[in-house]
MIDOSE-1310 file (N, C-alpha, C; in nm, 2 decimals, decimal comma, always signed):
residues 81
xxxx	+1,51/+0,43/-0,65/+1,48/+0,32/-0,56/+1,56/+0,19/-0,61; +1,63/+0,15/-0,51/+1,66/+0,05/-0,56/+1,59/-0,09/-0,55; +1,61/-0,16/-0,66/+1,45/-0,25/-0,70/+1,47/-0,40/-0,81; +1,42/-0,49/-0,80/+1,45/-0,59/-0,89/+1,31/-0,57/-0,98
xxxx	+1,34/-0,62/-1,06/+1,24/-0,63/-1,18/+1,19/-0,78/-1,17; +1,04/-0,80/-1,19/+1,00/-0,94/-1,16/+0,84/-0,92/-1,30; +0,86/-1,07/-1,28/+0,70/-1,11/-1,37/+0,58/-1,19/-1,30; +0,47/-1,11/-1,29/+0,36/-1,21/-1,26/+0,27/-1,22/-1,39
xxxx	+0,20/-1,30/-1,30/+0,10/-1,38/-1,40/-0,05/-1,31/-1,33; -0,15/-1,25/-1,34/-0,27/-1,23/-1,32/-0,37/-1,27/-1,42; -0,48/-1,27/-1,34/-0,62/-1,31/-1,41/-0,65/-1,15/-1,46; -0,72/-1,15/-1,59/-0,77/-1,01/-1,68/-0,80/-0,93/-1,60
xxxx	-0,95/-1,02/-1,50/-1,02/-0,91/-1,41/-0,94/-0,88/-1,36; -0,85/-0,93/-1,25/-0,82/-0,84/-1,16/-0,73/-0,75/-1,18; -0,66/-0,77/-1,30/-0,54/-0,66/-1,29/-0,64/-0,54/-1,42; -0,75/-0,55/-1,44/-0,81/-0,43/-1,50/-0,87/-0,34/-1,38
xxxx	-0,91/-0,43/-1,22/-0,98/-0,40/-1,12/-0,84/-0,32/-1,04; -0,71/-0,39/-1,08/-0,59/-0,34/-1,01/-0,56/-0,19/-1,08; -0,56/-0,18/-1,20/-0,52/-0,05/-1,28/-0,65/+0,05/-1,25; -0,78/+0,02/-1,23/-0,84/+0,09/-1,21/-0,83/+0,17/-1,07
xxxx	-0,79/+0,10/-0,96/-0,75/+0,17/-0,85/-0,60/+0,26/-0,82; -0,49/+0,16/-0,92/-0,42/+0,25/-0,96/-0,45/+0,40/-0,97; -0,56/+0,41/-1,13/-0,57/+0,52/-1,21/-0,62/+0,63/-1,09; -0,71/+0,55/-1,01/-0,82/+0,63/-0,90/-0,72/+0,71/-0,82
xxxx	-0,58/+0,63/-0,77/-0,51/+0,69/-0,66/-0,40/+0,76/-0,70; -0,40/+0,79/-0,86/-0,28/+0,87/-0,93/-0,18/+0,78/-0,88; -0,15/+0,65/-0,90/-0,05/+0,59/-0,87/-0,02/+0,47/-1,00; +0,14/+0,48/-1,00/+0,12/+0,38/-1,12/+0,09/+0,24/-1,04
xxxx	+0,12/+0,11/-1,17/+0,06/-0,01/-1,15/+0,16/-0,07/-1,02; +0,27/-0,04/-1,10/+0,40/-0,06/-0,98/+0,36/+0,01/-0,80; +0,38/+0,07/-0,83/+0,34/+0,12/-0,72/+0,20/+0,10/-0,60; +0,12/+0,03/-0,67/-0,04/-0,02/-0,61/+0,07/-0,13/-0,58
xxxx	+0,11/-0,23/-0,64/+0,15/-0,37/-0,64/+0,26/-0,34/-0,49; +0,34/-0,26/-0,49/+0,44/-0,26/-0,41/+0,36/-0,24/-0,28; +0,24/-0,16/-0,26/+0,22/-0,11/-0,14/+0,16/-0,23/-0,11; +0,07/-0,28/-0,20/-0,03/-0,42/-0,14/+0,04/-0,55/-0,11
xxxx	+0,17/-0,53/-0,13/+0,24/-0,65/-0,08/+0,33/-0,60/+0,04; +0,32/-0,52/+0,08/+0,42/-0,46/+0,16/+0,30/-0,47/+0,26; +0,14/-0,39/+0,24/+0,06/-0,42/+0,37/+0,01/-0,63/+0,39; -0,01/-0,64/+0,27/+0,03/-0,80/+0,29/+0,14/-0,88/+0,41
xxxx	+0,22/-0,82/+0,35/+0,39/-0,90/+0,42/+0,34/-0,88/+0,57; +0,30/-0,70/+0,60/+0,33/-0,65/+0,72/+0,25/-0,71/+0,84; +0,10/-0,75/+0,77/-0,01/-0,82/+0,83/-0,01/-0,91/+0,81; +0,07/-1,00/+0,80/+0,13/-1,17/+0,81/+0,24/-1,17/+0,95
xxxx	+0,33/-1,06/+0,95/+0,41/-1,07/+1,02/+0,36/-1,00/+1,16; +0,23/-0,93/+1,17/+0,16/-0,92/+1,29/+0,09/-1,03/+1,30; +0,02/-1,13/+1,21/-0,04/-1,21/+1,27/+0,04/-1,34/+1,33; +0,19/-1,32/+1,31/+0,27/-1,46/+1,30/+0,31/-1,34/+1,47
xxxx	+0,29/-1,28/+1,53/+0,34/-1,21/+1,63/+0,24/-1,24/+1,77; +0,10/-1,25/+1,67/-0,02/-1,25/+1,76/-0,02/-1,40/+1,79; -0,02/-1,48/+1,76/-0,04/-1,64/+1,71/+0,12/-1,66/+1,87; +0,27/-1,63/+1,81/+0,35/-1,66/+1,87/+0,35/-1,56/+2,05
xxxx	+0,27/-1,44/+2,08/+0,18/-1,44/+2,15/+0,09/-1,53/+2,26; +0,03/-1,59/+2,17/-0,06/-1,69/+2,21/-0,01/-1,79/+2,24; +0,06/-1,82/+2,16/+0,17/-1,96/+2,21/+0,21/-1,96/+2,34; +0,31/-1,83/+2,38/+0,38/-1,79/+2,49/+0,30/-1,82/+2,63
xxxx	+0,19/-1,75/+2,57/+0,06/-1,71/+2,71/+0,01/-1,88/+2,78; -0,02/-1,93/+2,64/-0,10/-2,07/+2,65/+0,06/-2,13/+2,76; +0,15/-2,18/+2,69/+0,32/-2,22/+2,79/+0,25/-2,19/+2,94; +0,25/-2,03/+2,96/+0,27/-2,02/+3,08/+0,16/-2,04/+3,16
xxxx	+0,07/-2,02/+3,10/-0,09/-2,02/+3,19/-0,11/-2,24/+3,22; -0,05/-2,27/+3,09/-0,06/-2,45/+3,11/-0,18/-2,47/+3,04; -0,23/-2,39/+2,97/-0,41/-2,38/+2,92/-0,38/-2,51/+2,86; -0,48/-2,59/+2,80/-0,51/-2,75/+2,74/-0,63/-2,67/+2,62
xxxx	-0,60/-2,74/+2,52/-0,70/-2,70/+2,40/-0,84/-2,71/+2,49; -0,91/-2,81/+2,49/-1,00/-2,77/+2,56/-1,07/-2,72/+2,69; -0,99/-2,66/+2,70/-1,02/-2,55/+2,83/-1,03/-2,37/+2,74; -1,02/-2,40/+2,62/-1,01/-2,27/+2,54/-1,13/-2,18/+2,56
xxxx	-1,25/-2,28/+2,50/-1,41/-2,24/+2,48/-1,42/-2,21/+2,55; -1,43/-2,24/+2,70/-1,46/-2,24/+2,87/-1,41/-2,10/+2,89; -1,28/-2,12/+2,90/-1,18/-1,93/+2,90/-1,26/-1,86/+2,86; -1,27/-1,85/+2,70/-1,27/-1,76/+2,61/-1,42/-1,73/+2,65
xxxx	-1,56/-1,80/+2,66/-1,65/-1,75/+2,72/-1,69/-1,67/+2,85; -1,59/-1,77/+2,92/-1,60/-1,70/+3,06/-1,56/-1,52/+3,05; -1,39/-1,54/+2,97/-1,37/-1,41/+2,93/-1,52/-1,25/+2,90; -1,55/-1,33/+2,78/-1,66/-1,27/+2,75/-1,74/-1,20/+2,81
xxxx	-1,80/-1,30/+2,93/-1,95/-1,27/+3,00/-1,89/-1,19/+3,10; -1,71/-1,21/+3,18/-1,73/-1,11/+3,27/-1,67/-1,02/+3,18; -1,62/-0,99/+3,06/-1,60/-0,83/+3,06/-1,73/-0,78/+2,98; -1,86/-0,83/+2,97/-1,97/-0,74/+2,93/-2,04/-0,70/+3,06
x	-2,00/-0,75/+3,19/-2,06/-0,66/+3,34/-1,96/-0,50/+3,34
């Protein structure tokens, strides 16, 4: 793999709570670390998709911040019929 070498800094607990999940998933420490920042990154970059989404929609529909609550209820009540 090609890979940089880096240093953090953690708090005791968590990186005894990190190695312990490690140990749990036969995985080394490296490797917990790599996956939890990779689903980190991935689910930042769906929420920056969802958000830029919303942006889009709001543009075209012309929605006004407060007309949001109004929607979003109305939303609601007709899709529980």
């Amino acid at each position: 793999m090609d890979g940089q070498v880096i240093n953090i800094s953690l708090p005791t607990k968590l990186l005894k709570l990190a190695d312990q999940v490690a140990q749990k998933e036969a995985r080394t420490r490296s490797e917990l670390f790599r996956e939890a920042i990779r689903s980190y990154v991935l689910r930042m970059v769906q929420w920056d998709d969802v958000f830029a989404y919303g942006d889009k929609k709001v543009k075209q529909l012309k929605v006004k911040e407060q007309d949001i609550e109004r929607l979003v209820s109305a939303y609601r009540t007709k899709s529980k019929q």
